[in-house]
VMD Tcl script that draws the C-alpha trace (Angstrom):
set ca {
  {207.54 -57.38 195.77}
  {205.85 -55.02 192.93}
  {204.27 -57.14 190.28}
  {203.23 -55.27 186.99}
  {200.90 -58.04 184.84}
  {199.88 -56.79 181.39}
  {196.19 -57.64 180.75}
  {193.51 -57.07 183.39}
  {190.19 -58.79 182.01}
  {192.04 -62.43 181.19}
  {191.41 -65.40 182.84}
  {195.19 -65.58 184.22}
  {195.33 -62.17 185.33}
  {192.08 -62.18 186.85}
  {193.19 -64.86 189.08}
  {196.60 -62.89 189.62}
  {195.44 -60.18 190.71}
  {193.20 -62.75 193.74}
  {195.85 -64.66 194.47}
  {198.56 -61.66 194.78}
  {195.45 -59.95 197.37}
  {195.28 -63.52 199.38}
  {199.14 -63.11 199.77}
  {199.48 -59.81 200.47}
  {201.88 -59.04 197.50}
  {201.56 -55.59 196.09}
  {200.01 -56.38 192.22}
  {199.09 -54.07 189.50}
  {197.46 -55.32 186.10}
  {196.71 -53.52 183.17}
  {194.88 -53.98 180.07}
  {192.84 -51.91 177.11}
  {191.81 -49.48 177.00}
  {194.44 -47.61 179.31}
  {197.45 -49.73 178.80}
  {198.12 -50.93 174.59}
  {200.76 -52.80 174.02}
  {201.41 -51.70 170.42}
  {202.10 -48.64 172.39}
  {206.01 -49.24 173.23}
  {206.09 -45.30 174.31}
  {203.05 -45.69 176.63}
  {204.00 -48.95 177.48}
  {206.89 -48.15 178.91}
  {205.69 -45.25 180.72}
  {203.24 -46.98 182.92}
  {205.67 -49.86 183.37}
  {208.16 -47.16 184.75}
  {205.65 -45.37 186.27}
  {204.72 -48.37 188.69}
  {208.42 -49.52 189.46}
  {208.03 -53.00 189.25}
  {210.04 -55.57 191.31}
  {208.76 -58.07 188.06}
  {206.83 -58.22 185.18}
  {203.73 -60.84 184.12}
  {202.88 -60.35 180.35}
  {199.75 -62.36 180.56}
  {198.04 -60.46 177.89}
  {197.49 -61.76 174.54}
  {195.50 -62.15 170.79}
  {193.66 -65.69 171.87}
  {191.00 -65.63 169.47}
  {192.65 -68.69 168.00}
  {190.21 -69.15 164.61}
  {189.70 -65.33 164.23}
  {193.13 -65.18 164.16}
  {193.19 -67.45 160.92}
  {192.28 -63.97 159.07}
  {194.03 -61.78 161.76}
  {196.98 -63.14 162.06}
  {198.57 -59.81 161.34}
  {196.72 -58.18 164.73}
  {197.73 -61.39 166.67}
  {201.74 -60.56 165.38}
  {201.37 -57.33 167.11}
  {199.98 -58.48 170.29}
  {201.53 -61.57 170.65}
  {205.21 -61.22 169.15}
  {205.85 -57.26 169.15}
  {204.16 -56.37 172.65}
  {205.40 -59.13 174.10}
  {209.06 -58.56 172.63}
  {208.62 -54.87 174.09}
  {207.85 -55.74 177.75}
  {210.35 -58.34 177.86}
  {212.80 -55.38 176.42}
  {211.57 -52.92 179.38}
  {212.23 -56.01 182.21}
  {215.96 -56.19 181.06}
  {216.13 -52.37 180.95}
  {215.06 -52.67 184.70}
  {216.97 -55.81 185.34}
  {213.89 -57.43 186.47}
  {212.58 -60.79 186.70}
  {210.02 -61.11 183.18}
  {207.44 -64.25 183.00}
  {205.42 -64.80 179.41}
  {202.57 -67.09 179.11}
  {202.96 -69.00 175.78}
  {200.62 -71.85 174.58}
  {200.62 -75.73 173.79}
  {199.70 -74.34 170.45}
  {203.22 -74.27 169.20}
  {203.44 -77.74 168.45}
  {201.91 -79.64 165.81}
  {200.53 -81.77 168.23}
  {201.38 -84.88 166.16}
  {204.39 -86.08 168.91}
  {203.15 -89.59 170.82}
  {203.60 -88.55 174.63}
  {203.73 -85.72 176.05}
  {206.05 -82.69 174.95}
  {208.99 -81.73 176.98}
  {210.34 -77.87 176.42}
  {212.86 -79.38 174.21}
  {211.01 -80.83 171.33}
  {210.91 -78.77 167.96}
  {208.09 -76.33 167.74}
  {205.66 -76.53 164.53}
  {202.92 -74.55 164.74}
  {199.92 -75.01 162.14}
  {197.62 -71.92 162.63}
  {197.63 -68.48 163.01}
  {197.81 -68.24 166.61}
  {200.31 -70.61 167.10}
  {202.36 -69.25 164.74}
  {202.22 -65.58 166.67}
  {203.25 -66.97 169.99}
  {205.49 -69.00 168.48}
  {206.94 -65.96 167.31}
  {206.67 -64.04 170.68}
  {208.74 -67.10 172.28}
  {211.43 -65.94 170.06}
  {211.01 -62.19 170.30}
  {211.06 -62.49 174.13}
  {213.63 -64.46 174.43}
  {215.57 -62.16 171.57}
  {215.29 -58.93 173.87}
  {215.45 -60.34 176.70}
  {217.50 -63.69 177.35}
  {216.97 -63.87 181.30}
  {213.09 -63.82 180.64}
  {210.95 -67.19 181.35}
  {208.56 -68.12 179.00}
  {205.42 -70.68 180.75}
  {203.70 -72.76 177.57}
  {200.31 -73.51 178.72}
  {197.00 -75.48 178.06}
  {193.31 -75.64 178.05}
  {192.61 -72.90 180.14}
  {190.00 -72.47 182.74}
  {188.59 -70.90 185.27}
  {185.30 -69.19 187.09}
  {186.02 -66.08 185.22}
  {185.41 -65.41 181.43}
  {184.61 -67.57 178.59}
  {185.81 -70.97 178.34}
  {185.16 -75.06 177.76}
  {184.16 -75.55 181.78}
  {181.80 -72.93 181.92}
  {180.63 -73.72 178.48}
  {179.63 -77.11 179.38}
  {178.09 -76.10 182.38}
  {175.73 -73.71 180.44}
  {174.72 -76.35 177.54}
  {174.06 -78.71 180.46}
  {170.92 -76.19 180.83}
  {169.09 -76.84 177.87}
  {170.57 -79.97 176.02}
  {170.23 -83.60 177.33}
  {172.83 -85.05 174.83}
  {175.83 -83.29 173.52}
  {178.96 -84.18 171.22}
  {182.40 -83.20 172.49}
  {185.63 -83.75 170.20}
  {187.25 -87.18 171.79}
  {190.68 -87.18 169.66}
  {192.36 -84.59 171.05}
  {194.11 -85.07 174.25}
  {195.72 -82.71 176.65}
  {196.11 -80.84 180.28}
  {193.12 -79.16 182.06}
  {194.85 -75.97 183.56}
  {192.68 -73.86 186.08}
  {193.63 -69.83 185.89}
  {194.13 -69.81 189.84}
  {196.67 -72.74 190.05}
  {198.90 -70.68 187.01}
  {198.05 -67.52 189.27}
  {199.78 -69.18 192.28}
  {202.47 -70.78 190.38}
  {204.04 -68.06 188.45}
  {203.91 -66.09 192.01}
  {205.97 -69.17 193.97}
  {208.60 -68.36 191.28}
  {208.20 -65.05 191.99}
  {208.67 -65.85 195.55}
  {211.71 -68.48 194.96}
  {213.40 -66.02 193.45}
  {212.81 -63.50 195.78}
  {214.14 -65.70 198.00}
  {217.37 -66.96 196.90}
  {218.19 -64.03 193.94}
  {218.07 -64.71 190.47}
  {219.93 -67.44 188.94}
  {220.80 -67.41 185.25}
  {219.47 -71.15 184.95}
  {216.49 -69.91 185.56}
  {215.83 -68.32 182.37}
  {213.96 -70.54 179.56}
  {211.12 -72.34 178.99}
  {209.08 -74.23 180.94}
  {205.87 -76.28 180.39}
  {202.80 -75.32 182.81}
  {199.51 -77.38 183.27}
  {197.59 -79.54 185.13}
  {198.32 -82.95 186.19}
  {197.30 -85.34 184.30}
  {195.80 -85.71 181.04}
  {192.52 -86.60 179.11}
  {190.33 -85.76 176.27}
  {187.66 -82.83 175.67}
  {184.89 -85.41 175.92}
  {186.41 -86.97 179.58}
  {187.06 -83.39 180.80}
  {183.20 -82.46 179.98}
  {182.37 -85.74 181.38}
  {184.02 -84.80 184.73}
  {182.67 -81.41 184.47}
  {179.32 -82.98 184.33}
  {179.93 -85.14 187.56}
  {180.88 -82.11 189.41}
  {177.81 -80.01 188.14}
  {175.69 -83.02 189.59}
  {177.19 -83.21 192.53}
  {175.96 -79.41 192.66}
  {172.46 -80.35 191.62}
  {172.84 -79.45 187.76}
  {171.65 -81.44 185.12}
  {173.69 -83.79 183.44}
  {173.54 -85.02 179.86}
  {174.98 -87.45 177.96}
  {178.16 -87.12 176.12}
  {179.01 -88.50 172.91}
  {182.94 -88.59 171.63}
  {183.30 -87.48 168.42}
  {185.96 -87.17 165.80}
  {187.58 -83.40 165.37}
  {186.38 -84.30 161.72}
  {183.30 -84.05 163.13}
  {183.58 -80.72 164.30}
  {185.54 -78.45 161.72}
  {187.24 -74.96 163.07}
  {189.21 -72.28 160.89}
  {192.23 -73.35 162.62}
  {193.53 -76.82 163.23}
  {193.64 -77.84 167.01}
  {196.82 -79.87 168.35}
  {195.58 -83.58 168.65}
  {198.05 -83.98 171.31}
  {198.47 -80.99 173.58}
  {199.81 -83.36 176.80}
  {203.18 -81.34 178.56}
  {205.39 -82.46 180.61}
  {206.05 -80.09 183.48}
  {208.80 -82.16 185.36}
  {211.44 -79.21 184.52}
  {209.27 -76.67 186.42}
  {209.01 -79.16 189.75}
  {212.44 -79.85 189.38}
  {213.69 -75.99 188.93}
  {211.12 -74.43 191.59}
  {209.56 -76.96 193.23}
  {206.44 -76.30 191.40}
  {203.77 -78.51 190.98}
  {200.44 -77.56 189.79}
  {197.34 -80.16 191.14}
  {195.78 -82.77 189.27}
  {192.91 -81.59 186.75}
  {190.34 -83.52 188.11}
  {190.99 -81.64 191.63}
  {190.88 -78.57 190.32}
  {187.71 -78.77 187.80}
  {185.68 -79.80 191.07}
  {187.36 -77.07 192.30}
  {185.99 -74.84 190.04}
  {183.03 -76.24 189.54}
  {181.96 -76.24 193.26}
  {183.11 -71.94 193.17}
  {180.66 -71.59 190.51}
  {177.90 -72.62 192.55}
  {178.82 -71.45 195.28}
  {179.17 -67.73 193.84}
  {175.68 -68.09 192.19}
  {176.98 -67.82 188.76}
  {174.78 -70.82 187.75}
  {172.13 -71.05 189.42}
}
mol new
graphics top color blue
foreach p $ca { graphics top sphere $p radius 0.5 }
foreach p [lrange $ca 0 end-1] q [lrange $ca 1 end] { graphics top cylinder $p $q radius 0.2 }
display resetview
């Protein structure tokens, strides 16, 4: 197995490129400034150049409120790269994976959302992966596109660490409490996308494979429970916990307009690959505990 992943300094790829080491499967990513995908020409080279046995596009514009006045650069990035390494994986009649985003939906559906409910993006960002979904699946109808959520991980920028840092200096915080959705450590997407890597590997590819499918943690909860359980598992590693008050988004304005309900159900990936991704709470202790342990914080 030769697995090609476009982007190298993302959270996902990041924790591809571990995971793929840990299991001894031959992994190349590849990001700016060597490898730009609105370079089709030079795209396609280094793709070719590699020989993949499957392509990860796990790059992407995810600068969701800069991309309220940029949604032109997030077009190019999200939809028209992503359109053009789906394009090479057919050409090389390879398996393709894309990492889309709860972001699609409007997040106005009670329940969680099921790969079959009608997309309606209301930003900028959402409206450019929105738009790779459908360029992806346009040049390439075998590919398999993996909607995700709430990202996090040791590596990087994001909400965990975040939290983690605040918890430093501040003895009370507010943390939005009307938005609900699924906590998804980087590693545990790492080591899914590569057991469908693996399953089809295994048993050749299948054209039911191809689609969409919903990837996340188990289980669901709010910004201000998952800082709250980030805050129990920084105490447990002798940090500092403050308070946290739940607040309204209202209280906390952004360019773009979060989903209030980013919840997805993943029961089609379980039941297609036998795929099941742990709960969030597991894997934020998880996370928390590698932080510490690495130093990172102190």
């Amino acid at each position: 197995m030769r697995v090609f992943v476009a982007g190298s300094s993302g959270q996902v790829a990041l924790s591809l490129k571990e995971a793929s080491a840990k299991e001894g499967i031959e992994l190349i990513t590849a990001g700016r400034p060597d490898f730009d995908l609105t370079d089709a020409d030079g795209t396609r080279a280094a793709i070719k150049a590699f020989g993949p046995t499957a392509i990860i596009n796990a790059a992407a514009y995810t600068a969701v409120d800069a991309a309220e006045n940029d949604e032109e650069t997030a077009i190019m990035i999200n939809a028209d790269g992503a359109a053009t390494l789906a394009a090479i994986a057919h050409e090389l009649e390879v398996p393709f994976l894309h990492i889309s985003t709860d972001y699609v939906f409007d997040g106005m559906k009670e329940g969680p959302y099921q790969e079959t409910d009608a997309p309606a993006p209301t930003g900028a960002y959402g409206r450019s992966k929105l738009a790779g979904e459908v360029a992806v699946m346009a040049a390439n109808p075998n590919a398999m596109i993996f909607r995700t959520a709430w990202v996090y991980s040791p590596f990087g920028k994001n909400f965990l660490k975040t939290m983690l840092i605040l918890a430093k200096t501040r003895e009370e915080l507010g943390v939005v409490g009307d938005q609900i959705g699924n906590p998804t450590y980087a590693p545990d997407i790492a080591e899914a996308l590569l057991q469908v890597l693996k399953r089809i590997d295994r048993t050749g590819w299948q054209d039911s494979y191809a689609g969409i499918y919903h990837l996340a943690g188990t289980g669901s909860v709010s910004w201000h429970g998952f800082a709250e359980a980030i805050f129990e598992a920084g105490a447990a590693n002798g940090h500092p916990k403050p308070s946290v008050k739940s607040i309204a988004t209202a209280d906390y304005p952004t360019p773009a307009k979060r989903p209030a309900n980013s919840q997805l159900d993943c029961s089609k990936l379980g039941e297609t690959f036998d795929v099941h991704l742990p709960s969030w709470e597991q894997s934020t202790v998880l996370c928390v505990k590698r932080l510490f342990e690495s130093g990172e914080l102190g």
